[in-house]
Backbone as a ProteinNet text record, in pm:
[ID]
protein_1_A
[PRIMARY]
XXXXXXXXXXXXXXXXXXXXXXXXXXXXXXXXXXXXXXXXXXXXXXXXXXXXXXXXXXXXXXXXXXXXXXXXXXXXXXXXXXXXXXXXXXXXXXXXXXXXXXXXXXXXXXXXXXXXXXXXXXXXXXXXXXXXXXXXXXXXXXXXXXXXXXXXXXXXXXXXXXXXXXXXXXXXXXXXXXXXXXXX
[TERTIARY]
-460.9	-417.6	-343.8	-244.9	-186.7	-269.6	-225.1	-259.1	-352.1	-279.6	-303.9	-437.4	-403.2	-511	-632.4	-632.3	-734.6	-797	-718.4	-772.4	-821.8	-818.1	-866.1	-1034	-1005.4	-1138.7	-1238.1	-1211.3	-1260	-1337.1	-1244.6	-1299.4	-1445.8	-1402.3	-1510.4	-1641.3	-1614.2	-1736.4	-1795.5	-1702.7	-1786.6	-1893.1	-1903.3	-1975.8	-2089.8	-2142.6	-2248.2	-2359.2	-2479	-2596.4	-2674.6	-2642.7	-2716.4	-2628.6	-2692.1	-2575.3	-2645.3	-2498	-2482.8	-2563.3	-2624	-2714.1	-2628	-2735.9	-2681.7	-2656	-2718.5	-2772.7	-2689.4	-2650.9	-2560.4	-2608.5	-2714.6	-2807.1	-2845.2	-2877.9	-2902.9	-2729	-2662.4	-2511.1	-2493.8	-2538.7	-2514.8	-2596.5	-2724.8	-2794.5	-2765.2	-2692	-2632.7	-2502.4	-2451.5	-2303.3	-2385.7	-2465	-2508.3	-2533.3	-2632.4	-2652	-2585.7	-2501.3	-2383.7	-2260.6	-2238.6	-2156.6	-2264.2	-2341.9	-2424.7	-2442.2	-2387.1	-2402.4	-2369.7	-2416.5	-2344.3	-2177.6	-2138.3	-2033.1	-1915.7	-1947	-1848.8	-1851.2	-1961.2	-1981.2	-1895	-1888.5	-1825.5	-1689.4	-1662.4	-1523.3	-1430.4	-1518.8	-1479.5	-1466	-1554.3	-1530.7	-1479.7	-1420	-1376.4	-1416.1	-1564.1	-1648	-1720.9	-1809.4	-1841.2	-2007.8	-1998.7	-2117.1	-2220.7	-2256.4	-2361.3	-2411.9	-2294.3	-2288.2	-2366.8	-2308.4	-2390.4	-2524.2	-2595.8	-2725.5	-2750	-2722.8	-2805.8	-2826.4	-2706.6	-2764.6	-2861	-2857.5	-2941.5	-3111.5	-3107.6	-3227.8	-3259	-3167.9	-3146.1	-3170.7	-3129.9	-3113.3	-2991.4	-2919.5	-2802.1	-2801.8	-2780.3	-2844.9	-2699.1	-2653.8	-2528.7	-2400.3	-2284.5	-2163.9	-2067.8	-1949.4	-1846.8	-1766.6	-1698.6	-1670.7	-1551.2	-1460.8	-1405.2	-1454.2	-1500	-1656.8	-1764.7	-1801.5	-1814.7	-1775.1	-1644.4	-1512.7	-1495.8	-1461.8	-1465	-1611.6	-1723.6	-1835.4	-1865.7	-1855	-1878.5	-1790.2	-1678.3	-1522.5	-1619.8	-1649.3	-1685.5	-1793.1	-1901.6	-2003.5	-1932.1	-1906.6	-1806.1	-1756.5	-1696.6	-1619.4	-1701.7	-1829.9	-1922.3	-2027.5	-2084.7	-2161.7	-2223.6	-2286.9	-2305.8	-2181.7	-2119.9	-2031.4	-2076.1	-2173.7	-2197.7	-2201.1	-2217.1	-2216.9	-2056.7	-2007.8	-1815.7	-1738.5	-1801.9	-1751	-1755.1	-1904.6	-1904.7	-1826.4	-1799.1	-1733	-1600.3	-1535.3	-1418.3	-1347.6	-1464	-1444.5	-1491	-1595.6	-1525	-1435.9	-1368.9	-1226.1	-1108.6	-1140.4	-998.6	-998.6	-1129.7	-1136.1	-1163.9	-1227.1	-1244.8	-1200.4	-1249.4	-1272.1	-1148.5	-1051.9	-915.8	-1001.4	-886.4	-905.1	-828.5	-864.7	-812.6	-697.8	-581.1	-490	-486.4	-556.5	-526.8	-410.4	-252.8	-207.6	-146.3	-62.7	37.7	187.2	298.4	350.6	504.4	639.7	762.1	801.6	790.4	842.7	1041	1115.4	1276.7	1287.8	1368.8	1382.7	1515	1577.4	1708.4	1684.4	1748.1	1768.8	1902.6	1873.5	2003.2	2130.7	2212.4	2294.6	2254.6	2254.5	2243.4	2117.1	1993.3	1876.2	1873.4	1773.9	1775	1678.6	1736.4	1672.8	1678.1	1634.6	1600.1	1497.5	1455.9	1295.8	1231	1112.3	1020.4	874	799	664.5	543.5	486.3	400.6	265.8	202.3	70.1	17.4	-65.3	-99.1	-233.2	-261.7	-432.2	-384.9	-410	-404.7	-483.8	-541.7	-588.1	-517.7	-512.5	-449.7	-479.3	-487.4	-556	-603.3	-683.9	-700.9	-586.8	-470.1	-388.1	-344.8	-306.7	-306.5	-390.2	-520.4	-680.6	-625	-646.5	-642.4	-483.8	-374.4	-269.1	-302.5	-376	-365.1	-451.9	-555.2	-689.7	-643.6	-598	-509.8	-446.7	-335.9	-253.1	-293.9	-430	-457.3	-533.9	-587.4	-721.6	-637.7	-489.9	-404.7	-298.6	-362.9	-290.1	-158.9	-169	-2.3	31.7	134	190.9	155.8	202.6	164.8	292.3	421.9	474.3	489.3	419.7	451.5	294.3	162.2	127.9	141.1	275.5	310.4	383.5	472.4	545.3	434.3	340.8	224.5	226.3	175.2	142.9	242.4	357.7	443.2	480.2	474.1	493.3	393.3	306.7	182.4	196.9	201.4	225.7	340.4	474	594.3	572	524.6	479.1	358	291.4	173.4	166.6	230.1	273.4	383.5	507.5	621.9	658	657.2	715	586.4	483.1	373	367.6	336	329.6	422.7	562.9	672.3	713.8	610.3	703.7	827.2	843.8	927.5	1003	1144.2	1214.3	1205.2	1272.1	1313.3	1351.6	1451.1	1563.2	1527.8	1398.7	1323.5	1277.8	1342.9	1321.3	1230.6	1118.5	1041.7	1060.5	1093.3	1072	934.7	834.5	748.4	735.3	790.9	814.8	692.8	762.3	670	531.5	466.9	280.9	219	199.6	112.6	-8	-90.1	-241.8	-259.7	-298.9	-328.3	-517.4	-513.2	-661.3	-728.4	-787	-826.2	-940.6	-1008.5	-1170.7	-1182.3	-1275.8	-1313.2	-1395.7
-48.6	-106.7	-235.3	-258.7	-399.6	-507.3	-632.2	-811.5	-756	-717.5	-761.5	-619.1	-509.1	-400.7	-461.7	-539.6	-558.1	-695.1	-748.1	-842	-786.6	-694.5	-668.7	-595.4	-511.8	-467.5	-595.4	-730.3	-820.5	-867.2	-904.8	-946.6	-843.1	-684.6	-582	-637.7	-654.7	-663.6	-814	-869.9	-1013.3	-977.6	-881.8	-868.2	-790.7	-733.5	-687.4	-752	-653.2	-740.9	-749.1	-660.8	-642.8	-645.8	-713.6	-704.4	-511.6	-502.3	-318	-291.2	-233.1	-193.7	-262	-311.4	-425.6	-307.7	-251.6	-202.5	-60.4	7.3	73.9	235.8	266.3	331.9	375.9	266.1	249.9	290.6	231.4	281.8	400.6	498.8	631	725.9	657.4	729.3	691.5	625	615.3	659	686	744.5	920	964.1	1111.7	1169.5	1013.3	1048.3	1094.4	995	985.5	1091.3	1127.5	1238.2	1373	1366.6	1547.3	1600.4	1511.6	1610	1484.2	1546.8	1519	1518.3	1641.6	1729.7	1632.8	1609.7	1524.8	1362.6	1330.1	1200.7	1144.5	1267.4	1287.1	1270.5	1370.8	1423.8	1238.6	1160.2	1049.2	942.4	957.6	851.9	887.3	1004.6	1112	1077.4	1156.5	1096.5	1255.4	1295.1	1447.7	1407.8	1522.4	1559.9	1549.2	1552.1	1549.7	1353.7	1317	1156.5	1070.6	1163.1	1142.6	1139.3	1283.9	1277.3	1195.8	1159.8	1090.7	935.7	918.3	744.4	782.7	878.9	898.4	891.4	968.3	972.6	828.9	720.3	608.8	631.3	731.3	766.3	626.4	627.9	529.3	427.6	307	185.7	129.1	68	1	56	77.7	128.7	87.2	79.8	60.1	-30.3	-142	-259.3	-126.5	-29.6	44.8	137.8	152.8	256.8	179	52.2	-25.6	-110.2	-93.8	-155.2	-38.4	92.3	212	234.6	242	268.1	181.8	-32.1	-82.5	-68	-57	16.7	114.5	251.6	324.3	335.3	275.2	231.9	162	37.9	-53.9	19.6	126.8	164	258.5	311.1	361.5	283.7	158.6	79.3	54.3	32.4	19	39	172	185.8	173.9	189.4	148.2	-62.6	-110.3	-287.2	-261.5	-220.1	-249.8	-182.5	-74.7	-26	-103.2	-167.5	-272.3	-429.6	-451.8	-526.4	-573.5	-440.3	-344.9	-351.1	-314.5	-336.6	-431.3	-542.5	-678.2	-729.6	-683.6	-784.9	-739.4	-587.6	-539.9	-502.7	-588	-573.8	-717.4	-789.1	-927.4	-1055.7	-1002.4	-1130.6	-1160.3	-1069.9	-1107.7	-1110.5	-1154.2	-1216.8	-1295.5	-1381.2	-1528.7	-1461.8	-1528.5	-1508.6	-1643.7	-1598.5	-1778.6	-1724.7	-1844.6	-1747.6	-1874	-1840.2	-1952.5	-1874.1	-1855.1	-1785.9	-1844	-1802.4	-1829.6	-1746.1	-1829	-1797.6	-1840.5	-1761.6	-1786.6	-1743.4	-1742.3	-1720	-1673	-1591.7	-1560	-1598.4	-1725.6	-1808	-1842.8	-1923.3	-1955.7	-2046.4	-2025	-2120.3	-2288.8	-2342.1	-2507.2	-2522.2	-2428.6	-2474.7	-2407.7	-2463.2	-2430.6	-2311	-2225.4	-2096.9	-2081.5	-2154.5	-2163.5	-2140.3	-2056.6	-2011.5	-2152.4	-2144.7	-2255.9	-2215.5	-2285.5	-2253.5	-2247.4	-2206.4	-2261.7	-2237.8	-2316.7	-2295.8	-2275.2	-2123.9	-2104.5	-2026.9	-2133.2	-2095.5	-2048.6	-1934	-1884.6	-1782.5	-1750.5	-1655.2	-1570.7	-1461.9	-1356.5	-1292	-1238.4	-1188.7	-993	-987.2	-827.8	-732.3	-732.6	-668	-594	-743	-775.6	-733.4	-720.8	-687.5	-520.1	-480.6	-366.7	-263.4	-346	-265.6	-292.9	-378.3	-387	-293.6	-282.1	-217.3	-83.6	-0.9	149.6	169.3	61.3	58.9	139.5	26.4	37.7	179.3	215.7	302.3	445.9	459.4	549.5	565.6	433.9	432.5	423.9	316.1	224.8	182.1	99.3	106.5	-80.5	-115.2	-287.2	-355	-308.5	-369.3	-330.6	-220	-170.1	-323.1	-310.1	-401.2	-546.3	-567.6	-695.3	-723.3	-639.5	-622.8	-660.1	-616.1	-594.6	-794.9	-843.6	-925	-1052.3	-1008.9	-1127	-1150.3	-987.7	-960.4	-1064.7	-1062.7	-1131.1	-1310.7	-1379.6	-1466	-1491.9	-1407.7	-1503.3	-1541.9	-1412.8	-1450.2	-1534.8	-1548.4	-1646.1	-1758	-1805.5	-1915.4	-1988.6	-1911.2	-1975.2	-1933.9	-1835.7	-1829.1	-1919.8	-1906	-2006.8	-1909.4	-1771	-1648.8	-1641.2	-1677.9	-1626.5	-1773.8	-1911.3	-2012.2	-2083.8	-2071.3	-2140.6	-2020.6	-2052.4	-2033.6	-1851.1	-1852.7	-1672.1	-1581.7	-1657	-1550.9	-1558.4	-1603.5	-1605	-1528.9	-1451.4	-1390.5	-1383.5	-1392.1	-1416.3	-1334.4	-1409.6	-1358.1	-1362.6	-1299.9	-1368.2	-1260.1	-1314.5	-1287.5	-1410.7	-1361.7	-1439.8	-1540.7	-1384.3	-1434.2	-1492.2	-1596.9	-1663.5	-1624	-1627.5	-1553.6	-1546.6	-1444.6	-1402.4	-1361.5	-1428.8	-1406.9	-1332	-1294.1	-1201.4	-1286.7	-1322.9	-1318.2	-1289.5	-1211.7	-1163.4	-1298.2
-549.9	-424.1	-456.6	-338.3	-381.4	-298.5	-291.3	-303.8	-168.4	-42.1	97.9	116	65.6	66.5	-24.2	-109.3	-188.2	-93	-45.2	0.6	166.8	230	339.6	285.8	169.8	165.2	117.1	21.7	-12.3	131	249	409.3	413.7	416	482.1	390.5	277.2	120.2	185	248.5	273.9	390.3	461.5	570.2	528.3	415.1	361.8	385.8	466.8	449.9	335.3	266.2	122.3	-7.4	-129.4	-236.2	-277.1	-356.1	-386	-492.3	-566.6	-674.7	-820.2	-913.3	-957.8	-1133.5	-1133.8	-1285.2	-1267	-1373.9	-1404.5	-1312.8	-1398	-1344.2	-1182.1	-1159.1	-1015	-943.2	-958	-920.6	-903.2	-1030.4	-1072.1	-934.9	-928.3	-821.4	-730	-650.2	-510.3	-486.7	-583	-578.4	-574.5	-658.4	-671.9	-531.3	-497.6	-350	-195	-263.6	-117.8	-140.8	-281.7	-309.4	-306.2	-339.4	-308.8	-384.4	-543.3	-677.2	-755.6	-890.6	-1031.8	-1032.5	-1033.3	-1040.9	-1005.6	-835.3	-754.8	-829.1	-870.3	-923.3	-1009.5	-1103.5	-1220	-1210.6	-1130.5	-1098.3	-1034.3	-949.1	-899.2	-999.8	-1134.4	-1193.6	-1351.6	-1342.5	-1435.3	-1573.5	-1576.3	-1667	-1677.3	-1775.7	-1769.1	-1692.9	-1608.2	-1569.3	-1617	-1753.2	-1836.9	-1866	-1846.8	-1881.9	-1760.9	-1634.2	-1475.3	-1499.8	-1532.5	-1567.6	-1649.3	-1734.1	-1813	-1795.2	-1712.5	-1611.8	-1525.1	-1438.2	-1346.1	-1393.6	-1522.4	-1572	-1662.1	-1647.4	-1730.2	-1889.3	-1949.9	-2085.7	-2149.2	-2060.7	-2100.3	-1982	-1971.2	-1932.4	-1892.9	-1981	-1961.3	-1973.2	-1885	-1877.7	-1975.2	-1981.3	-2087.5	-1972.9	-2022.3	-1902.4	-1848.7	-1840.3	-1780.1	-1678.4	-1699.9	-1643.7	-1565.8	-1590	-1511.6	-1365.4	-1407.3	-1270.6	-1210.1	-1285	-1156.6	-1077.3	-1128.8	-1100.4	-999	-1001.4	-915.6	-743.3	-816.6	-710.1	-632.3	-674.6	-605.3	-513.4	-592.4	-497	-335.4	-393.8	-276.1	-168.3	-205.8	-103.1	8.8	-65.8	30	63.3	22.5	76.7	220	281.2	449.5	497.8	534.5	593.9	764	824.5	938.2	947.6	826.2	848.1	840.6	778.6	769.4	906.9	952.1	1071.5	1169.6	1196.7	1274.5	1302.2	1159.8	1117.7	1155.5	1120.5	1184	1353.6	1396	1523.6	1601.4	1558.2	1618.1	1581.3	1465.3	1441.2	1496.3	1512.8	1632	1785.2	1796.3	1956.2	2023.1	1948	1999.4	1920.9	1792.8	1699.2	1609.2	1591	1510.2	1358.9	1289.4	1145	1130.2	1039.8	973.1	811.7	840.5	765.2	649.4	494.7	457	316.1	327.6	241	187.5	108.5	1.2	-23.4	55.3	-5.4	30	-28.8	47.1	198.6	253	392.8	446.1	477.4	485.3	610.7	701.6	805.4	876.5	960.7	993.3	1177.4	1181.7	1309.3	1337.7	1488.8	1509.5	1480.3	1491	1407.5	1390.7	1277.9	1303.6	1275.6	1203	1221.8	1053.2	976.2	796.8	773	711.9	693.5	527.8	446.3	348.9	298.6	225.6	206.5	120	158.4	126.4	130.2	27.4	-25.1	92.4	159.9	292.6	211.5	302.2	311.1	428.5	474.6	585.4	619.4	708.9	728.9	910.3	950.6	1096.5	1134.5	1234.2	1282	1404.9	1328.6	1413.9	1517.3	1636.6	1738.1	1716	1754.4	1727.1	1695.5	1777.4	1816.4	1650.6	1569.9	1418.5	1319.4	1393.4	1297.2	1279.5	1408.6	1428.9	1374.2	1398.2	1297	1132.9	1075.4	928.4	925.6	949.3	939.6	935	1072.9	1089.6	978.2	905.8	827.3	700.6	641.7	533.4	541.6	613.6	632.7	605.2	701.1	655.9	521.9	452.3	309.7	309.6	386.2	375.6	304	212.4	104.9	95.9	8.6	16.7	138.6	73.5	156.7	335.2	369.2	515	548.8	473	519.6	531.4	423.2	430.2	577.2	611	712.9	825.3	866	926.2	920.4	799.1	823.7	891.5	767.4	832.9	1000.9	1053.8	1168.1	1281.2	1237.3	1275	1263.9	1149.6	1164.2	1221.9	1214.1	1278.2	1426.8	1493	1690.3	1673.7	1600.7	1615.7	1571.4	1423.7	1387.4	1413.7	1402.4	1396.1	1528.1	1613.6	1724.5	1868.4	1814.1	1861.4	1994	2021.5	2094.6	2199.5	2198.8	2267	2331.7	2313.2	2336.9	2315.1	2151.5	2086.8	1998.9	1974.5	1847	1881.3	1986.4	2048.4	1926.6	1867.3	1790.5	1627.2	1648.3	1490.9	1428.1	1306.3	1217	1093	1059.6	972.6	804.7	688.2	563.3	499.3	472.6	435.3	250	176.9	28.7	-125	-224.3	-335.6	-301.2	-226.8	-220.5	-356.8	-349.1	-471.8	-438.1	-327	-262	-165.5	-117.9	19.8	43.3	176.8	126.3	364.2	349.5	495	496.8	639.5	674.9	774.9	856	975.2	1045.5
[MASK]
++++++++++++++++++++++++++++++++++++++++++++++++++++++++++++++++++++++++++++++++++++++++++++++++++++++++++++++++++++++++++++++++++++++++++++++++++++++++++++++++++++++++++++++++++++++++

């Protein structure tokens, strides 16, 4: 995944009521679980079936740091999916999310005013409307930049256009993200 997808699931991971199974082992049996087999386990962390069992039965203890990052990945992504759903939908029905970013912002305005891209720093919160297209976005495996689009879209009416008061014919660039960061 790219910057803004990694950083939306980072937001969902912050809303966990519980940390995820810490020991290699333990991983192995909640992935077996939630997948229905070995087989599928395997197949997800393309590792042989036989290697599954033998965490499960903790014959083998500690992962290989590669095998480790997929293994913790996978867990993650099935974790309290009812705490992230919930999550989910207070941020696209009431609660928005907080946009905190560092990046060049340029602009295509009206004549006489400087549209020169420049470094920002921007801490904003977006209204659902925003939660809820990144969220759809990502969930349907949007590409980085359709959710960049998404975002810049978001800050230009909310930051720079200040929601339809100011600066009508304002065009937003929002390019060379140094970090982008989501919170619900």
């Amino acid at each position: 995944m790219g910057m803004i997808g990694d950083s939306l699931d980072r937001a969902l991971h912050g809303t966990f009521t519980q940390p995820i199974p810490k020991s290699g082992p333990a991983q192995m049996r909640y992935l077996v679980k939630q997948l229905k087999g070995t087989k599928r386990v395997a197949d997800a962390l393309a590792i042989s079936q036989r290697t599954v069992e033998r965490y499960v039965r903790n014959q083998i203890k500690r992962p290989r740091a590669e095998l480790a990052a997929r293994l913790e990945s996978e867990v993650k992504k099935r974790w309290q999916p009812q705490v992230r759903a919930r999550a989910k939908r207070a941020a696209t029905t009431t609660g928005g999310i907080v946009i905190d970013t560092r990046a060049r912002f340029g602009f295509t305005a009206a004549p006489g005013s400087t549209d020169d891209a420049r470094l920002r720093l921007i801490t904003q919160a977006l209204p659902p409307t925003y939660a809820a297209r990144l969220f759809d976005a990502h969930d349907a495996g949007a590409n980085e930049a359709q959710l960049q689009a998404i975002a810049a879209e978001g800050l230009q009416e909310i930051y720079f256009k200040d929601r339809g008061r100011r600066a009508a014919g304002l065009a937003v660039e929002f390019t060379d993200i140094d970090y982008l960061d989501f919170e619900l």
